[in-house]
C-alpha positions in Angstrom: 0.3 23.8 68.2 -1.7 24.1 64.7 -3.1 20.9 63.1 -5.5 20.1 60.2 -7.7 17.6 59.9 -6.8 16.8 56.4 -3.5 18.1 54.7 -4.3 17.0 51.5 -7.2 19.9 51.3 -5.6 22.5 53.7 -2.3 23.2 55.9 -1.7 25.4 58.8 0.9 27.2 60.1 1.6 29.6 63.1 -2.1 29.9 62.3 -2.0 30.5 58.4 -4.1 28.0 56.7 -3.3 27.9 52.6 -5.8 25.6 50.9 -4.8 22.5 48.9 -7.6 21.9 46.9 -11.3 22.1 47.7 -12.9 20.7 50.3 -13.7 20.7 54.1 -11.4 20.5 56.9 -11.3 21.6 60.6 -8.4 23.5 61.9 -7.2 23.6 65.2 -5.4 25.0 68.2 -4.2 23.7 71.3 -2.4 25.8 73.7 0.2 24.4 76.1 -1.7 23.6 78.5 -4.3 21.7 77.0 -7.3 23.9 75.8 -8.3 22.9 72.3 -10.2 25.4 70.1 -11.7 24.1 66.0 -12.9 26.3 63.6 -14.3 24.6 59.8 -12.5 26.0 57.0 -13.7 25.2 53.4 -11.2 25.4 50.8 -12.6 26.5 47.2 -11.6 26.9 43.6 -12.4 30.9 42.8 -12.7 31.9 39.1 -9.6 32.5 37.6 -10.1 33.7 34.2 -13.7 34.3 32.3 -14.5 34.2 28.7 -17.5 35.8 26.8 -18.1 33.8 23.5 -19.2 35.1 21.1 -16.7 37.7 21.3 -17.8 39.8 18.6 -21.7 40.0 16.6 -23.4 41.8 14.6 -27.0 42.6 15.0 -30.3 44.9 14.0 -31.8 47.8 15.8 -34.2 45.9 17.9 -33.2 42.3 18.2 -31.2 40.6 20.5 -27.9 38.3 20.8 -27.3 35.9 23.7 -23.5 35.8 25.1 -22.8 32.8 26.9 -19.6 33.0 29.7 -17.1 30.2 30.2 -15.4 30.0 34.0 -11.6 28.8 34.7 -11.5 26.4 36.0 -14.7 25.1 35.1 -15.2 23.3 39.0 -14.9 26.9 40.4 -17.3 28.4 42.7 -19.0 31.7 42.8 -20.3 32.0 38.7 -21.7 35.2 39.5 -20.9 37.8 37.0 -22.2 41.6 36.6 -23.0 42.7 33.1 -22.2 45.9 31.4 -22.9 48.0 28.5 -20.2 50.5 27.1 -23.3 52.4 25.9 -26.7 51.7 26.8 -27.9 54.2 24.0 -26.4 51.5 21.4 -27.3 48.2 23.3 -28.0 47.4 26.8 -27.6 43.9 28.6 -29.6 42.0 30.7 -28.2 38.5 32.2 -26.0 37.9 29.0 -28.6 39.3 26.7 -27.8 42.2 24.4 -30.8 44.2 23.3 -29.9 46.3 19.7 -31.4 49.7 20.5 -29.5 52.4 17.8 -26.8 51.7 15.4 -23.5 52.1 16.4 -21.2 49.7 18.6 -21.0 48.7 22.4 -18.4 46.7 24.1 -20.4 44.4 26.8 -18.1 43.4 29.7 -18.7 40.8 32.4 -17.1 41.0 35.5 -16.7 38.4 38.6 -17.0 39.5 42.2 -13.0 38.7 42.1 -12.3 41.0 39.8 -12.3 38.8 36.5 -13.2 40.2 33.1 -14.1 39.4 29.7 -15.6 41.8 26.7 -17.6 41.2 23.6 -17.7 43.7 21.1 -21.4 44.2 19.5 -21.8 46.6 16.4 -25.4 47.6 15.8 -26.6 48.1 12.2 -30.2 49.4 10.9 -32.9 47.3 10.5 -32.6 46.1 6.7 -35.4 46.8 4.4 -37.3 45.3 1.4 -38.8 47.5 -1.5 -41.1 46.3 -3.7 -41.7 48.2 -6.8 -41.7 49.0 -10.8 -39.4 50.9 -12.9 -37.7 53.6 -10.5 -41.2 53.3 -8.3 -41.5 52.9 -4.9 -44.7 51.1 -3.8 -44.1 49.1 -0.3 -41.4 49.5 2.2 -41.4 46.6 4.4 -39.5 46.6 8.0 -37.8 42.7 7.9 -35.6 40.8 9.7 -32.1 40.6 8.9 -31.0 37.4 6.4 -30.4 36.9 3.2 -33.3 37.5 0.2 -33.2 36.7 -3.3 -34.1 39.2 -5.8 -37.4 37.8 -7.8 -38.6 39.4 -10.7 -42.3 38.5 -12.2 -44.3 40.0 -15.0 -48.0 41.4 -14.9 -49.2 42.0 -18.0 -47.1 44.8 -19.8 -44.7 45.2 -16.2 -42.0 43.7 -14.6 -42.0 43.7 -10.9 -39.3 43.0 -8.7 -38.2 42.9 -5.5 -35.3 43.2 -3.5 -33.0 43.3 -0.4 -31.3 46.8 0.4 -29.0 46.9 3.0 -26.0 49.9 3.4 
């Protein structure tokens, strides 16, 4: 005959235990004639569904974007997941982090040990940059962040100056 120390986390039959819920329990065996033979079985929740948020962005050549994974259900075991890149020439991935490397896009998947996915779609842009300059002149191109700039105009003398943000 089969037994289980605790039903409410695991049942046996003709020697098939299905788990309840999670938890510890020890299953055993006796025979007709006596002999008794336990074995510890831990019941636990696997991953049932991931989620990669955000699950699209937008960044520069060169920076980086975090993506964060949520696990269902959220008391499951096993939060491993294995990052990939669609195309590492476009952005690569490292732990959840997404590195910008050439414009372009990339879908970055996770994956579970049990087969569970979720994807983010990144599209990489070129670096935005600022001009500064007179009339149709050209005197400084600066390599920036992305963001937002205002335009600001000032006067020297018998010229107007201005600078601004160019992105395509």
């Amino acid at each position: 005959t089969w037994s289980s120390s605790n039903e409410a986390i695991a049942t046996v039959a003709k020697g098939i235990v299905s788990g309840i819920k999670s938890g510890s329990v020890t299953i055993s065996a006796t025979t007709t004639n006596g002999i008794t033979a336990s074995y510890e079985v831990s019941v636990i929740k696997k991953v049932t569904s991931i989620t990669i948020t955000p699950s699209t962005g937008s960044i520069y050549v060169g920076s980086k974007i975090t993506l964060k994974v949520s696990y269902q259900p959220t008391d499951a075991v096993n939060k491993t997941v294995t990052w990939t890149s669609s195309d590492t020439s476009i952005a690569t991935v490292v732990n959840g982090v997404v590195t910008a490397v050439s414009p372009g896009t990339a879908i970055i998947s996770a994956s579970t040990n049990n087969s569970k996915a979720s994807s983010a779609v990144i599209e990489v842009k070129e670096k935005p940059m600022i001009y500064t300059g007179y009339g149709n002149k050209v005197l400084n191109n600066i390599d920036i962040p992305g963001g937002q700039y205002k335009i600001t105009m000032s006067h020297s003398g018998s010229r107007n100056f201005a600078i601004w943000f160019y992105e395509d």
